[in-house]
N, C-alpha and C positions, 0 to 999 in steps of 0.2 A: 776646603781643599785649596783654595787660593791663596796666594802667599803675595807681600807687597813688594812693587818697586822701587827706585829712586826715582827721581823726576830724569835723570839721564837716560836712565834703561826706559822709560816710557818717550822721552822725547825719540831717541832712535827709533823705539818700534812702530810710532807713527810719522818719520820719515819713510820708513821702511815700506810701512804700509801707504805712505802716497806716493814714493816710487812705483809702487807695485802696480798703481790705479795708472797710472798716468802709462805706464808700459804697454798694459793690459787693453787699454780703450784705443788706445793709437793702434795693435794688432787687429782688436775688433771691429776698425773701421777697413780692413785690409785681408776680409774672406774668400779671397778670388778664387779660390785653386784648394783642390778637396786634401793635401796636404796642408793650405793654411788652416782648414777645419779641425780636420785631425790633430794639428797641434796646439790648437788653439782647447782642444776637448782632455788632452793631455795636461795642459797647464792647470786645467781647471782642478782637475785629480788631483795634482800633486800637491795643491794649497786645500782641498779638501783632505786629504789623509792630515796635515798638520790643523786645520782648523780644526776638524770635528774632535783629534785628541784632545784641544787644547780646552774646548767647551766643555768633554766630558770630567776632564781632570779641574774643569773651572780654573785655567792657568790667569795670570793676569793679562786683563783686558781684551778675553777671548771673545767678547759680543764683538767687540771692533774688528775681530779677526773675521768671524762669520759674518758680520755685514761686508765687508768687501768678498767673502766668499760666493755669497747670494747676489753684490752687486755685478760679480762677473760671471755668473747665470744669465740676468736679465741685460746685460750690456749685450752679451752674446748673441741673443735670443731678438732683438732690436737688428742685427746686422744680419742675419741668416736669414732669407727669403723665405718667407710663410709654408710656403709648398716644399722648402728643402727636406730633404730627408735627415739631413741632420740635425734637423729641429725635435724630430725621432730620438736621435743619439743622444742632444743635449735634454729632454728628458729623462731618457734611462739611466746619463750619469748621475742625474738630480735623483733618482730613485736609488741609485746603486750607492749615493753617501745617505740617504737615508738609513738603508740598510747597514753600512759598515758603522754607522752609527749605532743601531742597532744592536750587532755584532759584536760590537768593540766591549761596550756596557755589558752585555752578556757575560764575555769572558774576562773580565777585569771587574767585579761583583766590588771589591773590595780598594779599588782604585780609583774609582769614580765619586763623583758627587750627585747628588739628586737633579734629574733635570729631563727635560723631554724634545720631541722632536718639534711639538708645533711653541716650544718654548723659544727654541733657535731665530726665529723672527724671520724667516725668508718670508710670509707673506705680508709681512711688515713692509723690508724692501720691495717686496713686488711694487706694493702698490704707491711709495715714493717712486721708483721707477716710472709709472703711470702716468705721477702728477709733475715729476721734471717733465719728461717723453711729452706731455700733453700742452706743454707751455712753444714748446716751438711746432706744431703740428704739422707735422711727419708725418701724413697720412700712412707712408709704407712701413714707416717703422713701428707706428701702432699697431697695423695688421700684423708684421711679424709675434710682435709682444702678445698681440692677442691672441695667436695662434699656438704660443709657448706657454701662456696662461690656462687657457681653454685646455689643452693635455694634460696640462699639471694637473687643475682641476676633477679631471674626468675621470684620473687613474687615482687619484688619490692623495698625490704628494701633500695636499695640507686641505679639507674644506674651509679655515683661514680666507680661501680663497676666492671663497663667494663674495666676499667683501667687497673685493675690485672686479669682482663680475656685476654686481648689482651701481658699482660705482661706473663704470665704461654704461651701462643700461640706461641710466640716471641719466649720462651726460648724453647720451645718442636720442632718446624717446620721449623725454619726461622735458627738455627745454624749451622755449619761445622759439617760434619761427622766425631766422635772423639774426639766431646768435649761433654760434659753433657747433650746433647736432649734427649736422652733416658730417663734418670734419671727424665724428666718431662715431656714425655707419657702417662703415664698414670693419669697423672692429666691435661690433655688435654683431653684426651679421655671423660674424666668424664665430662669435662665444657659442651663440644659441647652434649653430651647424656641428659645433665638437663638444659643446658639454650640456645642452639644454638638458637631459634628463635629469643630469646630477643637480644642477640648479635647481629644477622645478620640485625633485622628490626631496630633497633636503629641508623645505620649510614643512613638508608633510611630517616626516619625523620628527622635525623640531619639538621637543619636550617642552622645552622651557620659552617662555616669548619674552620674559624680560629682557631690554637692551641692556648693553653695556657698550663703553667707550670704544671697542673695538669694533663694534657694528658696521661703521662710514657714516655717508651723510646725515648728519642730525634729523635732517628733513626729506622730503622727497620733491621732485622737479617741482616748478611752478605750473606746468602744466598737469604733469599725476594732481595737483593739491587740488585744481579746477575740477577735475574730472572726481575729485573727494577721493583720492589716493593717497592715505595717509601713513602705510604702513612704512618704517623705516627700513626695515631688511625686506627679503621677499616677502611673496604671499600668494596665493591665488587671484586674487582681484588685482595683481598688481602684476602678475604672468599676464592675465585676457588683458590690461590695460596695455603692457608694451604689446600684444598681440595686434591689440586693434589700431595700434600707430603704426609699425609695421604697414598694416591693411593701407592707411593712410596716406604713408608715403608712396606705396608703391605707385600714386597717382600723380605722381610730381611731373613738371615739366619736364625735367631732365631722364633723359631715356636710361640712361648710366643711374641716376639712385635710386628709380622708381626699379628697375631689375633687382637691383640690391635688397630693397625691402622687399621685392614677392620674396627675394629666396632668403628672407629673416622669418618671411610670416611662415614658410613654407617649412621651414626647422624647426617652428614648432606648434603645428599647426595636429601632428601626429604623436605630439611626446607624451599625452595620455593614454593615448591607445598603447603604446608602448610597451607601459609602465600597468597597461589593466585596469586606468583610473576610468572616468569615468567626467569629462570635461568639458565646459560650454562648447558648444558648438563643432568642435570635431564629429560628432555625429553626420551632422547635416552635412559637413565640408564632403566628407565623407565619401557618401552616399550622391550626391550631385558629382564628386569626383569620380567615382564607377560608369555612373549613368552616363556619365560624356566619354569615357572610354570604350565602355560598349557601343555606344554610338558611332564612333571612328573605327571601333570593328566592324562595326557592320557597312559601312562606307567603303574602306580601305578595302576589306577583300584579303586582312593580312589574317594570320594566323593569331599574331598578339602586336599589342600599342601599350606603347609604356606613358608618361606625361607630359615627354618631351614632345610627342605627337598631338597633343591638344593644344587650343588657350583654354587654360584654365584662369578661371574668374574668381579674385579672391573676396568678393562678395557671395558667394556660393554662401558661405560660415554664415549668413545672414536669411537667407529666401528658407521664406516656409517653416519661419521659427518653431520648435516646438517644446513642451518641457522637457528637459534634459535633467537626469539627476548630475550632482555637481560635487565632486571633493571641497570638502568644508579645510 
């Protein structure tokens, strides 16, 4: 389907296309006002209706188009405030070229070239995004990315995606104390709070375990390797290991990370029961977490106490060990 250029027609369309970057990233440091968003969600459209044709029809040199298409997804997604709502919107437009992707291939059967959605590479860019984003540590603008990851994630737009979830995991729980884990806490924290399920059940489906080049790290932390964590993608023993660092942290000196990790440990402390599995230790968490409820029932004199009314103790997962059946 693809036809060749001159070295002219390609020089142009990569001025073209770095004009574009260079315009697009200066706006996206400039989200002040729900009009800049809005326009800013518009532009993205409009170079998504000419990418995704251009990929379909395999025009020349449409990967380069779609990467600066995905790169101002995540450019985007880096400057809109984690809790924005319009980190909602800039999901749904990710969903809604999905679709017109989709859509487009559908009714044009005979105009198209062979090719697929998770072919397009947006979780490609994600996760350069990550590894620029992660060289100057932006703590805020991690959490933003992480918060635009974690939905994509959750809903679907690519499992690809686990890659830079298990890759942000890696770099928060699995390193030496002293080097940079903190710096990606809290964009940990944020994954497991918006997509732990999807993470944790996707290595249960997992059919196949061979890796391959797209997997991420070759290896896993130096500290998972201590603890004989060897599994390079997820796993089970590789969920209770960032679990129980979570557990770990939340003992930190600092009152600010130690919060941070209960409410890591605390996202997925429930993601088996969830899901009907069937998980070390949520049992007992459990079950001590009821008993101290009722207990502040019976104190308080209220009608009900949720667990903002307790201390909960995230050693609870540990007292009174007993055998637990355990997802293989």
């Amino acid at each position: 389907m693809s036809t060749s250029t001159s070295p002219s027609e390609k020089a142009r369309a990569a001025d073209f296309r770095h004009k574009v970057t260079q315009s697009f990233e200066a706006d996206a440091q400039n989200l002040a006002t729900e009009t800049d968003k809005i326009d800013q969600l518009v532009s993205i459209q409009s170079f998504a209706l000419k990418f995704i044709k251009d990929a379909a029809r395999q025009s020349p040199e449409y990967q380069e188009g779609l990467n600066l298409l995905w790169h101002m997804f995540c450019i985007t997604a880096q400057n809109l405030q984690q809790e924005d709502s319009f980190q909602d919107s800039l999901v749904s437009l990710l969903l809604w070229t999905k679709e017109y992707d989709s859509l487009y291939r559908q009714l044009h059967p005979n105009g198209v070239a062979d090719g697929s959605w998770e072919g397009y590479g947006f979780a490609g860019e994600l996760q350069s995004s990550w590894e620029q984003l992660s060289t100057q540590k932006d703590v805020t603008k991690m959490c933003n990315l992480a918060m635009f990851s974690a939905k994509c994630f959750a809903i679907g737009v690519s499992d690809d995606i686990e890659r830079t979830a298990t890759w942000v995991m890696r770099n928060a729980l699995e390193t030496e104390e002293g080097t940079d884990g903190l710096v990606y806490l809290p964009s940990a924290v944020i994954l497991v709070q918006n997509c732990a399920f999807k993470l944790f059940s996707l290595a249960l489906m997992r059919l196949q375990v061979t890796r391959s080049p797209e997997d991420g790290p070759a290896t896993t932390g130096v500290m998972a390797q201590k603890a004989d964590i060897h599994e390079v993608r997820f796993s089970q023993s590789r969920w209770l290991y960032w679990r129980r660092r979570f557990q770990e942290i939340s003992r930190h000196h600092d009152p600010t990370v130690a919060a941070q990790a209960k409410k890591g440990f605390m996202a997925m402390i429930s993601c088996g029961r969830l899901l009907d599995l069937s998980v070390l230790g949520e049992l007992r968490f459990e079950k001590h977490l009821q008993q101290a409820m009722w207990e502040e029932l019976k104190r308080s004199g209220k009608e009900s106490v949720d667990g903002d009314e307790i201390d909960i103790n995230l050693d609870w997962v540990d007292v009174d060990a007993e055998s637990e059946p355990q997802q293989d």
